[in-house]
C-alpha positions in Angstrom: -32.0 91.3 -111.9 -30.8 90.6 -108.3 -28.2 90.8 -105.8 -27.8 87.8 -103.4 -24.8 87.8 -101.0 -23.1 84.6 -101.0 -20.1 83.1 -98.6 -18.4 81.2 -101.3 -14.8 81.8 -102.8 -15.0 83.8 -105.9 -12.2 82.1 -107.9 -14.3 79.3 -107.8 -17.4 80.9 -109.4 -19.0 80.6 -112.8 -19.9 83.9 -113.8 -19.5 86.0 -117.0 -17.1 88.2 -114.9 -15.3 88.3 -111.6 -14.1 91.4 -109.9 -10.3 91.8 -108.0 -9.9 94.0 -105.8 -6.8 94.8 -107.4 -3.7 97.2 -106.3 -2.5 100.1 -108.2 0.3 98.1 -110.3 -2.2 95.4 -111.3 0.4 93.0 -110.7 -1.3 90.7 -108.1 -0.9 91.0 -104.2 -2.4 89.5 -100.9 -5.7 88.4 -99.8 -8.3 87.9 -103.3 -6.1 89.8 -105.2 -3.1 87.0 -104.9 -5.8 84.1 -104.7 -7.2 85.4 -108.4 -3.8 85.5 -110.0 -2.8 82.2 -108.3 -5.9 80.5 -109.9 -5.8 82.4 -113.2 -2.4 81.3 -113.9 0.7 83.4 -115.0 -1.0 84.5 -118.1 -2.7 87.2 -116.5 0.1 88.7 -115.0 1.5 89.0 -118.5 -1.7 90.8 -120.0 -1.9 93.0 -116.5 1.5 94.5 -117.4 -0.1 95.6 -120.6 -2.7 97.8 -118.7 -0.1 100.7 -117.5 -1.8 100.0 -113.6 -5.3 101.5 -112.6 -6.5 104.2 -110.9 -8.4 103.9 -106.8 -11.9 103.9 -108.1 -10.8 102.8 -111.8 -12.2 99.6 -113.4 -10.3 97.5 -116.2 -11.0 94.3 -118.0 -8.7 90.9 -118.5 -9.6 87.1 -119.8 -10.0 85.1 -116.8 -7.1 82.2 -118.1 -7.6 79.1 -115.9 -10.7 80.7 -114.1 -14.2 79.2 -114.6 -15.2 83.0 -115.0 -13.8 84.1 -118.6 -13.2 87.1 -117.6 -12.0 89.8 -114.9 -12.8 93.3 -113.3 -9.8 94.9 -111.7 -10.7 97.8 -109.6 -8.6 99.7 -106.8 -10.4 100.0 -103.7 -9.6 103.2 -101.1 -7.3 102.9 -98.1 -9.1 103.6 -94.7 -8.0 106.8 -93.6 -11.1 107.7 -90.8 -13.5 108.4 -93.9 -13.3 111.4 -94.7 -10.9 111.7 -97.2 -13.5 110.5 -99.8 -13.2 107.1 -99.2 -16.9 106.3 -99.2 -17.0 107.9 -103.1 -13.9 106.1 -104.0 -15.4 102.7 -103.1 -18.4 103.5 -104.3 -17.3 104.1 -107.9 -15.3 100.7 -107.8 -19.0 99.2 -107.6 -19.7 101.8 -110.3 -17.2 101.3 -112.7 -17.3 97.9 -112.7 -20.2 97.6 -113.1 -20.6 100.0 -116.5 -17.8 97.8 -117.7 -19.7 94.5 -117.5 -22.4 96.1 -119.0 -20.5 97.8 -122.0 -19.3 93.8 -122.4 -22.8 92.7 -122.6 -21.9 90.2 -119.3 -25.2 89.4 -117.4 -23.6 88.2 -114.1 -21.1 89.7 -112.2 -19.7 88.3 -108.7 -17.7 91.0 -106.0 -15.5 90.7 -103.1 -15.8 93.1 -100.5 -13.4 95.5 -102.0 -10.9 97.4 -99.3 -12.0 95.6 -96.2 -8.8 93.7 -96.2 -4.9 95.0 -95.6 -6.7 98.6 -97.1 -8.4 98.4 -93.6 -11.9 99.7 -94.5 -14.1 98.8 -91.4 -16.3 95.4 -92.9 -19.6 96.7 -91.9 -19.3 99.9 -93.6 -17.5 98.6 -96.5 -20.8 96.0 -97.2 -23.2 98.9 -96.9 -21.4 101.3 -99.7 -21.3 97.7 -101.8 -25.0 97.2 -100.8 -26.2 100.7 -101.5 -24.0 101.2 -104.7 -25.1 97.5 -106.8 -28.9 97.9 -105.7 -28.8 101.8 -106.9 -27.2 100.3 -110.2 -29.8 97.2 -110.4 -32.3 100.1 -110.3 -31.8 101.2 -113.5 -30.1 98.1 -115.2 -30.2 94.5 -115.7 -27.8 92.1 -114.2 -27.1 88.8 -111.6 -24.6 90.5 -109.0 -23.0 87.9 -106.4 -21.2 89.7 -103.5 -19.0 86.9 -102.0 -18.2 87.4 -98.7 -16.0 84.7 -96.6 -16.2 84.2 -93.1 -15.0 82.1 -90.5 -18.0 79.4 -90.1 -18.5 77.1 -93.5 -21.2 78.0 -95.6 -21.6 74.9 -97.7 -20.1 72.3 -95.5 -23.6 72.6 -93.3 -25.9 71.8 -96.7 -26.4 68.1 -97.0 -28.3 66.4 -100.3 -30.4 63.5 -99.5 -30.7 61.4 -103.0 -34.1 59.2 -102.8 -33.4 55.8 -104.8 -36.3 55.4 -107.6 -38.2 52.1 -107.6 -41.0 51.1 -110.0 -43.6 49.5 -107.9 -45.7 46.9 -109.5 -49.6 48.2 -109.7 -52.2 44.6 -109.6 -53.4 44.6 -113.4 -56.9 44.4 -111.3 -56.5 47.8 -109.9 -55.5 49.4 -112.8 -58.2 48.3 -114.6 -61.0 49.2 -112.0 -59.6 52.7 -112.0 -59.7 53.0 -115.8 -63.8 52.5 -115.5 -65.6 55.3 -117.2 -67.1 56.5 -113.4 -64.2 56.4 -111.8 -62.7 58.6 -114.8 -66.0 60.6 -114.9 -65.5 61.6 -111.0 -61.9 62.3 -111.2 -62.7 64.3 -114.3 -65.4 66.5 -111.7 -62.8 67.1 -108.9 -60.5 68.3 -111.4 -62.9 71.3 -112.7 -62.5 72.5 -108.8 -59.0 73.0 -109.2 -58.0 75.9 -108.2 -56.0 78.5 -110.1 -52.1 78.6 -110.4 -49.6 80.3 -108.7 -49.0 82.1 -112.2 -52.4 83.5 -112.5 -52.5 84.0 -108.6 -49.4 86.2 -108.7 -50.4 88.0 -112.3 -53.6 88.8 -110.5 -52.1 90.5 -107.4 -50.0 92.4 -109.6 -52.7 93.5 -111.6 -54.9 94.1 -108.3 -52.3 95.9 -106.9 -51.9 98.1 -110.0 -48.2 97.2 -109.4 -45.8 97.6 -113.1 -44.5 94.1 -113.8 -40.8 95.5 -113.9 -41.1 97.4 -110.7 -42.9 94.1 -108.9 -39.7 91.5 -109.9 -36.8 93.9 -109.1 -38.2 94.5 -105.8 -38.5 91.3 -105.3 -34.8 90.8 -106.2 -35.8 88.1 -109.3 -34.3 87.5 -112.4 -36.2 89.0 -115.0 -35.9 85.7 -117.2 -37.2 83.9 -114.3 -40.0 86.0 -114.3 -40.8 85.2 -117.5 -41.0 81.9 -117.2 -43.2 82.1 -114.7 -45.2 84.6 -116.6 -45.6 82.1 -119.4 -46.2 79.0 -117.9 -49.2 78.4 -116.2 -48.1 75.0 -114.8 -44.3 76.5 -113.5 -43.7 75.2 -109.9 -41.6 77.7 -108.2 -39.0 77.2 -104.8 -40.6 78.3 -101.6 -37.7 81.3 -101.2 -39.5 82.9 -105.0 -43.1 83.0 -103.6 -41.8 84.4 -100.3 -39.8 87.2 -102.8 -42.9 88.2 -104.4 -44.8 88.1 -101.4 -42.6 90.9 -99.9 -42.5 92.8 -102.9 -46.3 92.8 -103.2 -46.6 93.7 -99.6 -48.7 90.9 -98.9 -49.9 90.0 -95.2 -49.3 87.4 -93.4 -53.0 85.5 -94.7 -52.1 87.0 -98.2 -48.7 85.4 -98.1 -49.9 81.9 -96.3 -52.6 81.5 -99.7 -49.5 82.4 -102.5 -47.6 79.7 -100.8 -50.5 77.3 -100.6 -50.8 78.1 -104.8 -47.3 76.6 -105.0 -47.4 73.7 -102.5 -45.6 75.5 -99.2 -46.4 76.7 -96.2 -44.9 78.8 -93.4 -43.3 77.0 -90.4 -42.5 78.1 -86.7 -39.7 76.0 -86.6 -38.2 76.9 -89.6 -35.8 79.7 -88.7 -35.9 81.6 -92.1 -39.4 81.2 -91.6 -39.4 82.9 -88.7 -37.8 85.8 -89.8 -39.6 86.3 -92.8 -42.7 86.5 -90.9 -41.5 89.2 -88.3 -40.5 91.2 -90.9 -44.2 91.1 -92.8 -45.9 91.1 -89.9 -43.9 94.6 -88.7 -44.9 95.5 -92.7 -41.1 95.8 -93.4 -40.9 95.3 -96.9 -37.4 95.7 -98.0 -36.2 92.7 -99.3 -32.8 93.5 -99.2 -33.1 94.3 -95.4 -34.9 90.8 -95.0 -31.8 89.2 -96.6 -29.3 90.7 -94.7 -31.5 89.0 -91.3 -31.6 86.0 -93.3 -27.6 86.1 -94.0 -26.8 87.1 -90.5 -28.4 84.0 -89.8 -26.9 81.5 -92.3 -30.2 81.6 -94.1 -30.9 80.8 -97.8 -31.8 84.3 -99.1 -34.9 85.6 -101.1 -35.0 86.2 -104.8 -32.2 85.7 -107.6 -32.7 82.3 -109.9 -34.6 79.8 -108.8 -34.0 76.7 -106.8 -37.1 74.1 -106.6 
């Protein structure tokens, strides 16, 4: 399953699990750590004082109280001391540990701050890429949806707009109708539909196959839930969002041509004035196929990034 970094508050967030980047005491603090137990309620403090405090690199499990997420990952993120006094490791295993906890659980999705690169003063960018690097070695061998939330300055979801279109039932002439309904006019309709063309299930099951690619191997490096996958796998007729068959299409290493005839399969197309667009095609046509790469472009840019569940 993927990762997909997100810019939305994590207390707000309806996962199996949260994570805190906690302090020693488990007692609640500054920054996400106070903003968790503020939301979660008092409660938690009362079951944190049952867990004797936690360890820098450590990971331990509460109820989530008044959070949507019913449950919660405390782990204690390194100080910043230059880096070399293992702080890399340290963080490292806070993506670790939590991690094997939530699985040991059973939880399929899991949502992190960026652990330490707040008062503990570990420097943002580096911070990201031990996150990065840790969750996608771990997605490597394991299933799970992992969020990282990360907050900035500029609203995320304040920019995203939804346009409802009012329904209206529009009144066909009986005449119409009934011309249409002749047996030719059936007949012909029945003849352009033999020259449909194939779906964008089959399309994709036959590149895979072509390119001798394992299905596994093809839908984590596209950074797609495996039971989206499978839904796509098993129905033919599955329509999937424009950001999915752009996912596949970097995890297939398709070309530019290769990628323009997926999208056609699923009703899309690649625009020059669509900014995401414009990135995504850089990066294929430079035959840069990390996906994870591509998303961090995509996220620099306040773009909707590739893979995870799907959005029509």
């Amino acid at each position: 399953m993927p990762l997909l970094i997100i810019k939305e508050d994590i207390t707000t967030l309806h996962v199996d699990a949260i994570v805190n980047a906690a302090n020693r005491t488990l007692r609640g603090g500054g920054g996400v750590d106070g903003a968790i137990h503020r939301a979660a309620g008092a409660m938690l403090d009362e079951e944190c004082r049952t867990l004797g405090g936690c360890e820098v690199g450590e990971a331990k499990l509460t109820k989530g109280y008044s959070l949507p997420s019913p449950h919660i990952i405390h782990t204690v993120g390194p100080f910043w001391n230059g880096g070399k006094r293992g702080e890399e490791e340290q963080l490292a295993s806070c993506y670790w540990n939590s991690l094997k906890l939530a699985k040991a659980h059973g939880f399929e999705s899991i949502a992190f701050p960026l652990i330490s690169a707040g008062a503990y003063r570990y420097p943002p960018v580096k911070a990201r890429q031990v996150a990065e690097q840790a969750i996608i070695d771990y997605l490597s061998r394991n299933d799970m949806m992992v969020y990282l939330c990360i907050l900035d300055d500029r609203s995320f979801s304040d920019l995203k707009k939804t346009v409802f279109m009012e329904e209206r039932e529009i009144p066909v002439p009986y005449g119409i109708c009934s011309r249409l309904m002749e047996s030719s006019v059936m007949d012909d309709i029945k003849k352009e539909l033999e020259k449909k063309d194939e779906s964008f299930s089959d399309s994709l099951l036959g590149i895979i196959r072509k390119k001798q690619m394992d299905e596994v191997e093809c839908y984590k490096r596209a950074n797609i839930d495996r039971k989206l996958f499978s839904k796509i796998k098993s129905d033919v007729s599955y329509r999937p969002s424009k950001s999915t068959v752009l996912a596949f299409a970097i995890a297939l290493k398709l070309t530019i041509e290769e990628t323009e005839a997926l999208l056609k399969k699923a009703g899309f197309a690649l625009s020059d004035s669509k900014t995401a667009d414009i990135i995504i095609r850089y990066f294929i046509e430079k035959e840069e196929w990390d996906i994870y790469a591509i998303n961090d472009m995509l996220f620099a840019f306040d773009q909707s990034l590739l893979g995870g569940h799907d959005v029509a």
